[in-house]
N, C-alpha and C positions, 0 to 999 in steps of 0.2 A: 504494500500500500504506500503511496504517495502523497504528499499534499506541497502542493503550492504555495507558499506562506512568506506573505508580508509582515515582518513581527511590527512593523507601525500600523497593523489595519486590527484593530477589537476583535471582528469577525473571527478573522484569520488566530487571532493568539484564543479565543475563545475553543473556537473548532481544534487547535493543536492541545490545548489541555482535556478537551475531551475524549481525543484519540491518546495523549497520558495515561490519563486515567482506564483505559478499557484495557491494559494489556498487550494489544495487539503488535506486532512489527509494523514499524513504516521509518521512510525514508522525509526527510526535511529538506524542501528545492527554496532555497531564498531565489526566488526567480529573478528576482532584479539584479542580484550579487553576481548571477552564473543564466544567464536567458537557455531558455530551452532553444532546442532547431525547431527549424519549421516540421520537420519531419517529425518530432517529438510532437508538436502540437497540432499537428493533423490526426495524429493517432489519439489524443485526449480529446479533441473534438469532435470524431468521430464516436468515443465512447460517452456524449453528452446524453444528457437523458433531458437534452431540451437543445431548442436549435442554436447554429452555434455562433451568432451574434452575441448570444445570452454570455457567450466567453470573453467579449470585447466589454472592456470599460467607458461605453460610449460619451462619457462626463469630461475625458482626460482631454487637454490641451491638443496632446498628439492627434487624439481623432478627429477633432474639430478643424486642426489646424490641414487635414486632408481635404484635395479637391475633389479628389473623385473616390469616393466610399466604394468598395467590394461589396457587391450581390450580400443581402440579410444570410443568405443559406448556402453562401460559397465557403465553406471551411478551410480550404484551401488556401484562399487566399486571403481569410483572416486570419488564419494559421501563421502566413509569412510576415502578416502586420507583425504580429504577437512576438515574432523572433525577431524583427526589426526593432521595436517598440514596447519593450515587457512592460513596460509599466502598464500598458491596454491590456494584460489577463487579471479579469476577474479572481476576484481571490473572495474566500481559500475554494481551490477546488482539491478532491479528495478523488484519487484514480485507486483502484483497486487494481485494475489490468483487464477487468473486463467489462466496467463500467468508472464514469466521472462522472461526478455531482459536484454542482457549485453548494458549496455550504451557507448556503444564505436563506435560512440563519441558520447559525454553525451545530444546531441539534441536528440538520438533514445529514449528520455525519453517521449518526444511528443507526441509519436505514445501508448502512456497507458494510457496517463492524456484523 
């Protein structure tokens, strides 16, 4: 298990003390510290359990500051924003390997453990 984690986003430290707390193994990606590939985040978006705009932090400067947005439902090529631009993935998301959840709010972590 995986989680994405911003330790300055509440969410994010919220969601990682409840995967603490359960026991389980997982891996800690400071995504901003070490950006995934796009290849990495084609295959999380792909494992969304919601479309994969829902991955994009559409709030941030960066997106805003694009002229021309990629298709709501091209993961693909949200994917290569997100390795371009980590600060646009949504956080915490929690990958198991065969399913991602955005943890929002960080109890949707529950439903993986």
């Amino acid at each position: 298990m995986r989680i994405f984690h911003n330790p300055r986003c509440s969410k994010s430290r919220q969601c990682l003390a409840l995967l603490e707390s359960s026991g389980v193994d997982y891996e800690v990606i400071r995504y901003l510290e070490t950006p995934p590939s796009e290849s990495d985040m084609v295959s999380v978006i792909s494992r969304l359990d919601a479309p994969p705009i829902t991955a994009i932090r559409t709030n941030e400067q960066e997106w805003r500051n694009l002229t021309e947005k990629p298709d709501n439902g091209d993961g693909v090529a949200l994917a290569a924003l997100i390795a371009r631009y980590p600060c646009l993935l949504q956080r915490p998301i929690v990958d198991d390997g065969s399913t991602a959840r955005i943890c929002r709010p960080p109890e949707l972590v529950e439903e993986l453990l």
